[in-house]
N, C-alpha and C positions, 0 to 999 in steps of 0.2 A: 539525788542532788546534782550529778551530772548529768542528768537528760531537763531538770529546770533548770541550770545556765546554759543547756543549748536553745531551749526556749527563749531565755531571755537574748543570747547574742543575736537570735534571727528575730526578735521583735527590738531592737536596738537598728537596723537596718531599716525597721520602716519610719523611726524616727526622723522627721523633718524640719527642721528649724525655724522656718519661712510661714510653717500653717499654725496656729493656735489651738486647732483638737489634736487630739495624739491618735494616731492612726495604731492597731494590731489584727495579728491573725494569728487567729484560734481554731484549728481541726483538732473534733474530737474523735476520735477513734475507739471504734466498739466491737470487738466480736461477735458479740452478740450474746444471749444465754448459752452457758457449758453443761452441755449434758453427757458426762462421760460413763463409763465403766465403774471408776473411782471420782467422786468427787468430795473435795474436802475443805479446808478454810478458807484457798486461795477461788474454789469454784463458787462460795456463798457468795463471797465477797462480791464477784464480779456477776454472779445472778443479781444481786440486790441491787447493784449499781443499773443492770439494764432494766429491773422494776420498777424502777423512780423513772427513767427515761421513758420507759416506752408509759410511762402516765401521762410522763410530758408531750412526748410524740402524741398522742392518743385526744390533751387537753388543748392540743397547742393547732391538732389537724382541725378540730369542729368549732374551738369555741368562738373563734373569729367567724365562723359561716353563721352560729345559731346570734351571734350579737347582730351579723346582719336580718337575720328573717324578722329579730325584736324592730331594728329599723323602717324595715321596709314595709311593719306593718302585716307578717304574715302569721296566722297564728300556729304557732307553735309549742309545744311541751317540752320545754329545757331538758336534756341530757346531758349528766355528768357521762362521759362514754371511760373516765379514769378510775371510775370506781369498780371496773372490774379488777384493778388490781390494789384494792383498799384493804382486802381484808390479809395479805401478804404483807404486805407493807407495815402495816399496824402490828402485825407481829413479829415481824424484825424491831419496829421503832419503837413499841411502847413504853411505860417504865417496866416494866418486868416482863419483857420480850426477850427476843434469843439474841439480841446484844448485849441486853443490860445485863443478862446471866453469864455471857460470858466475861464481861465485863470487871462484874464483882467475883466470880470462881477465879477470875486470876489473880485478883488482889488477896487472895488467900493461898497462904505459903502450902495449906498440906490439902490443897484441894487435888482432885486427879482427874481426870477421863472420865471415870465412873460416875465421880460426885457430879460431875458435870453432867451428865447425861441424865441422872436424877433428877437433878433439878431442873431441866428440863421439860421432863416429860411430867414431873408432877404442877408444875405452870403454865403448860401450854398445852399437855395430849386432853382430846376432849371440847379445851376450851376454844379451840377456835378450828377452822374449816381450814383452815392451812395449812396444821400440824398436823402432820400423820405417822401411823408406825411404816417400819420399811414395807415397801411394796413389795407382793408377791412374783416372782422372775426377775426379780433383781440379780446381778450379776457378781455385785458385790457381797458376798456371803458376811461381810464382818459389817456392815454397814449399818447405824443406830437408828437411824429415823429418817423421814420423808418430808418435802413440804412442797407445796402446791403450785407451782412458779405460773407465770402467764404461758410460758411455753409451755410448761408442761410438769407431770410431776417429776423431783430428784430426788434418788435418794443419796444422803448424807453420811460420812465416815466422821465422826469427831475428833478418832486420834492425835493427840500431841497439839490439838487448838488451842493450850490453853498457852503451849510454851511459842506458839508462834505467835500470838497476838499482846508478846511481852516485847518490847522494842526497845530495849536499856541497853546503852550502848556508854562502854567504861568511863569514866569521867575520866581518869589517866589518860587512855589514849586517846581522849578527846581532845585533850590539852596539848596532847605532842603532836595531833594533826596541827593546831592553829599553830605551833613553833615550829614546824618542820619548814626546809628550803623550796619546798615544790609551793607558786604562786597561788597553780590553781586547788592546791588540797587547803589552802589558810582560808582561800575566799570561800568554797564550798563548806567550810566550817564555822564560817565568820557569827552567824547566827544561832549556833547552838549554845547551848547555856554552860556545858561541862561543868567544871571546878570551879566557884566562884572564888577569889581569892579569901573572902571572909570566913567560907567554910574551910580553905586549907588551913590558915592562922589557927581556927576553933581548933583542927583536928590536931594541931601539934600541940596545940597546950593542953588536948585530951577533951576540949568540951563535946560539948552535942553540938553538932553542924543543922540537927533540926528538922524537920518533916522531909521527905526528900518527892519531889514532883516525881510522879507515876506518871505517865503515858502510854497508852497500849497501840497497837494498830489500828484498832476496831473503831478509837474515839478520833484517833489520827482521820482515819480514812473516813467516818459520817461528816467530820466537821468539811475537810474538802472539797464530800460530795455535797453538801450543803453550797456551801458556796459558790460550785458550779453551777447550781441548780440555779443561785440568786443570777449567777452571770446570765444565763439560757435564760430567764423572765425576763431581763431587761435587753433582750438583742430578737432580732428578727430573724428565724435559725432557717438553714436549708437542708431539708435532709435529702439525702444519699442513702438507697439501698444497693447495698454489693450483695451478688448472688457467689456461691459456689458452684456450678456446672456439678464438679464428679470429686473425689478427694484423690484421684491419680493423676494430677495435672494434665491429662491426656486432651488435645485436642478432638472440638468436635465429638465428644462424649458429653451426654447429656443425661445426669440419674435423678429421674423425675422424683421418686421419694425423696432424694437427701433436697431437692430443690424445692418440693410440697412442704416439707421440716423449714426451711430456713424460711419461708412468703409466712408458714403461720406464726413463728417464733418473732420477727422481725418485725411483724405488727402488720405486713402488704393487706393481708387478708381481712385485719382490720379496719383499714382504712377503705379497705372496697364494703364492707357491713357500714360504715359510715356514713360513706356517699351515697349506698342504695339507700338506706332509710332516712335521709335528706333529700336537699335539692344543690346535683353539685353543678348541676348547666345554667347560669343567666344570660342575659342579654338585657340592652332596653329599649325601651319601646320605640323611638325611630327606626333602631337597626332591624329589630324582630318585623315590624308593619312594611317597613320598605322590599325585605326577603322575604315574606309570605301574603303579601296583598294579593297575590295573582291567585290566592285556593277562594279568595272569596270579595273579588274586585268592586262591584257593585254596593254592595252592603259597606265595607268601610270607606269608603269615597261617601257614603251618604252620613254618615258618623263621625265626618273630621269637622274640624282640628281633633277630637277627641283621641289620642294613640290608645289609651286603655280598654276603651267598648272597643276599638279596632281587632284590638289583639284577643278580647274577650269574645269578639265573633267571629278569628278566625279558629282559636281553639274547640270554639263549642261545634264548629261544623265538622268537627273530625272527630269521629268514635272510637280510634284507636287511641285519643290521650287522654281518655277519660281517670280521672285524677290521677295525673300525672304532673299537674302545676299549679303555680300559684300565682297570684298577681299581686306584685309589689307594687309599693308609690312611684317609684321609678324604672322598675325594673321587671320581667317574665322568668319565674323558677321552672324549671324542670328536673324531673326526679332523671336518674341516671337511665341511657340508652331510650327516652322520648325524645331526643333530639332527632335521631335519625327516622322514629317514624313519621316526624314531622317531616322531614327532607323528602320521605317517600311519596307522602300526600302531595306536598308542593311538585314531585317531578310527573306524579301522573297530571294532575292541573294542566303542568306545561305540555305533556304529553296529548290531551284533550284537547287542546289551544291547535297547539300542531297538527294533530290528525283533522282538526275543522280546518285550517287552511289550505290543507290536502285536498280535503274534499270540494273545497270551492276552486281548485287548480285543476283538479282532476274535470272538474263540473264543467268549467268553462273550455279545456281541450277537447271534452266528447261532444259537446254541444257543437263546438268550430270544426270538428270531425265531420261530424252529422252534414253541417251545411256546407261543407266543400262537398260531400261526397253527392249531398241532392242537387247540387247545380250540376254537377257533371256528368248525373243522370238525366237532367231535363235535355 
């Protein structure tokens, strides 16, 4: 509650009076997947948070490229690239997933660790690719089960999930936060429901105050994450990869495995599968014709106005970019790293150009050679 009013006091400063849209800034901040020794309610939690993300990272890196290929007319085969983490996802989310079980185990007064663990494994071991028993060299000797994260597999401790994802906090002293003298504990409590006075009235004349609203963490935390997810589809997002170097703060150390772990968990390494098996270089056709006329001068000077046969006869005279591109209505795709063979061919071109006017410089000093030298003989 106090780190959302510091939220809000530093989006209250970007408040302007004078403009008519409301201006805010929003960083989200992610560690990334935890893969520990031990990992437990607090570790799912925040694995399942960066599963949703990195679908949207993953939905949000190609599907604006693949709507352009549909535009520009190239053909293509649609990729969901999010469904690699569909079948993880669906098993947290489903109705009878490992929310919803933990969900209803805690709505049950005499459920325990074990019940929970049961139930479990008898709804999800088998039925889906996700859930696994503990992995073999696990560290954690007490640890219940495994599931299959985009990072990687983890294995899972259950203990005492059930008491942590209960979030019931006393109506009494709910009531004595809103009455107490400190300004800011009434306002940080202003929206909680506590003791409605109807239900105190009830409880003195003895009646039933009546169903009492349950809230747990679990439903707490999906509905948020929901909601951020709705903010991320309606905003144009930038991501930021942070790397860790080494975990001993040491300058100038560099531990290439923990650094290999965080480019695949982080999604880097998919977004480079992305771009190879696409087209992530364009251009269009004035700019492409104008920087590569010179590998095949003749031929597209006979071709204009036309920029498209231009560009289609300077690609076809090159044998290193053999499908490598594609030709859009307005634009030249290139699959990643044919850029540069392209630069190679345009610099021997000019290379070629060069060494001919060499040779007519050179041509023209030997010949002037020649004839000083026969006059001086005669």
């Amino acid at each position: 509650r106090v780190f959302k009013w510091l939220i809000e006091k530093c989006n209250d400063t970007l408040v302007d009076a004078s403009l008519k849209k409301a201006n805010f800034c929003a960083v989200l901040d992610i560690a990334g997947f935890e893969i520990f020794e031990y990992n437990g309610f607090e570790q799912i939690s925040i694995n399942f948070v960066n599963e949703k993300l990195q679908q949207f990272f993953n939905h949000h890196m190609f599907v604006l490229e693949q709507e352009e290929y549909v535009r520009e007319g190239i053909e293509w085969e649609m990729v969901d690239f999010g469904m690699d983490l569909e079948a993880t996802i669906h098993l947290m989310e489903k109705p009878m997933g490992l929310l919803a079980i933990l969900e209803e185990e805690t709505m049950f007064p005499k459920a325990s660790d074990k019940s929970f663990e049961d139930k479990l494994k008898e709804n999800l071991l088998g039925k889906t690719t996700a859930f696994l028993k503990k992995q073999p060299g696990c560290r954690d000797k007490s640890a219940h089960f495994a599931i299959a994260h985009y990072a990687g597999v983890v294995n899972y401790n259950l203990t005492d999930w059930l008491t942590k994802n209960k979030d019931q906090c006393n109506d009494t002293v709910v009531d004595q936060m809103k009455k107490c003298d400190n300004a800011l504990v009434v306002y940080l409590f202003r929206d909680h429901p506590g003791q409605p006075e109807e239900a105190v009235k009830d409880k003195k004349k003895g009646k039933d105050a009546g169903p009492k609203v349950f809230k747990t963490v679990s439903s707490a935390f999906r509905s948020q994450l929901d909601a951020l997810l709705t903010t991320l589809n309606s905003t144009d997002p930038h991501f930021i990869r942070c790397i860790v170097p080494n975990n001993f703060k040491t300058p100038g150390l560099l531990d290439s495995a923990l650094v290999m772990h965080q480019l695949t968990c982080n999604g880097v390494l998919e977004g480079i599968r992305i771009c190879r098996r696409g087209f992530p270089n364009r251009t269009v056709y004035p700019d492409f014709v104008h920087r590569f006329i010179i590998i095949k001068p003749k031929e597209v000077h006979a071709c204009a106005p036309d920029l498209k046969m231009g560009a289609k006869i300077i690609l076809d005279s090159c044998e290193c970019m053999n499908d490598k591109w594609r030709l859009g209505h307005t634009k030249v795709f290139f699959r990643a790293g044919a850029m540069g063979a392209l630069e190679e061919t345009r610099e021997e071109s000019i290379k070629a150009i060069l060494n001919y006017i060499q040779a007519l410089g050179r041509g023209y000093l030997s010949r002037s050679e020649e004839r000083r030298v026969g006059k001086e003989c005669r």
